[in-house]
C-alpha positions in Angstrom: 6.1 11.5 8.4 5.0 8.0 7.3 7.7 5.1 8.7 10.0 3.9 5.9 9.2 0.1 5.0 11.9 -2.2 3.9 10.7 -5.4 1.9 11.8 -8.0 4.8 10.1 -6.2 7.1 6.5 -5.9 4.7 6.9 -9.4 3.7 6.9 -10.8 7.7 4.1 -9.0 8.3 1.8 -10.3 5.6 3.4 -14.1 6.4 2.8 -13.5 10.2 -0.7 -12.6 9.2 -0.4 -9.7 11.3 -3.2 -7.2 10.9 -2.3 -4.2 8.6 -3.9 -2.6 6.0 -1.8 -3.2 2.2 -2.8 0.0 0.3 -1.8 -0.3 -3.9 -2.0 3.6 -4.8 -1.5 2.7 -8.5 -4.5 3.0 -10.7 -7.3 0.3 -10.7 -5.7 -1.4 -14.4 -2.5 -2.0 -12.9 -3.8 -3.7 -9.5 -6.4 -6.0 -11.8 -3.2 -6.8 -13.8 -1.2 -7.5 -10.6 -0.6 -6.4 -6.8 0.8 -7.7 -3.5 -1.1 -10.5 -2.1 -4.0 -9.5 -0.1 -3.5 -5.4 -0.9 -6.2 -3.2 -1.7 -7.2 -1.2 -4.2 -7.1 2.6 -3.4 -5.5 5.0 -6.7 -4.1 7.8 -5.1 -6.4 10.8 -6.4 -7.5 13.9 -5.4 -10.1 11.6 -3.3 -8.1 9.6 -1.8 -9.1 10.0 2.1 -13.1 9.8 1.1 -12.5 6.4 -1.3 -10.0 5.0 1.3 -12.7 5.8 3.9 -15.4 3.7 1.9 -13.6 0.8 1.1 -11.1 0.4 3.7 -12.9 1.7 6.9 -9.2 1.5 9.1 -9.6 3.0 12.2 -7.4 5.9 12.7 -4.8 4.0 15.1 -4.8 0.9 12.5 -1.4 0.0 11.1 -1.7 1.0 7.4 1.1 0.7 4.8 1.2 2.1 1.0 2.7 0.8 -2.0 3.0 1.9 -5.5 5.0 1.1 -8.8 8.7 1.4 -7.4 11.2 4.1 -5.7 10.5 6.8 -8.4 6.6 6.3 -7.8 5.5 8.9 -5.8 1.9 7.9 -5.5 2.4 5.7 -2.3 4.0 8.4 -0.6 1.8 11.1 -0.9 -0.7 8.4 0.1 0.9 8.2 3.0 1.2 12.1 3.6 -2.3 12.3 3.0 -3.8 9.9 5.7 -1.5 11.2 8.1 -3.1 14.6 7.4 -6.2 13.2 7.9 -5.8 12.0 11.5 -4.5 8.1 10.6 -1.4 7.3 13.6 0.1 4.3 12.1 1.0 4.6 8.6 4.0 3.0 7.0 5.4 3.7 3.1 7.0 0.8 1.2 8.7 2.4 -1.2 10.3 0.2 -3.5 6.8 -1.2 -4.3 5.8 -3.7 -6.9 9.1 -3.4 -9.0 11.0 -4.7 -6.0 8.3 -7.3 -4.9 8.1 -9.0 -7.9 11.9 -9.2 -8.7 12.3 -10.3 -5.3 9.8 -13.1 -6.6 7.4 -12.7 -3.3 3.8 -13.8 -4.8 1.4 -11.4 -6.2 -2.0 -11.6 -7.8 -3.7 -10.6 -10.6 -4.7 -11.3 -13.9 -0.9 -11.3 -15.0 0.3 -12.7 -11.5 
């Protein structure tokens, strides 16, 4: 089961510049309109594994955390599930996601950043 992620501990990693790999589960309109700082792209689909494979390459023992919308998303989470099913070691589930980010007022980008 993917490690639970609290905000502090997501937001010291980025700032550290610690190597992890930000994954935004939501679909590709809502990371254009915003997203965590340096996350990438990856809508949780049937084909998740095989489009997270082409764009993110990780190697299985890389640190790898998921995000979606907020708690009651459940994209980022099955996500999560899924790489673990598919060999990854390291993977970590922010759940409180974007909603939390933002009111937070952490930095995101985006066209509506």
């Amino acid at each position: 089961m993917a490690t639970h992620i609290e905000i502090e501990v997501l937001k010291k990693k980025l700032d550290s510049g610690e190597k992890i790999f930000l994954i935004d589960t939501l679909a590709a309109e809502s990371y254009e309109m915003y997203h965590i700082k340096g996350a990438v792209s990856v809508p949780y689909g049937e084909d998740f594994i095989a489009q997270f494979e082409a764009k993110v390459g990780a190697p299985k023992d890389a640190e790898i955390i998921t995000y979606c919308a907020s708690h009651s998303c459940q994209l980022s989470s099955l996500a999560a599930n899924a790489l673990e099913a598919a060999g990854y070691t390291n993977v970590g589930h922010y759940a409180d996601g974007l909603a939390e980010w933002r009111a937070t007022g952490y930095p995101t980008e985006g066209e509506r950043a």
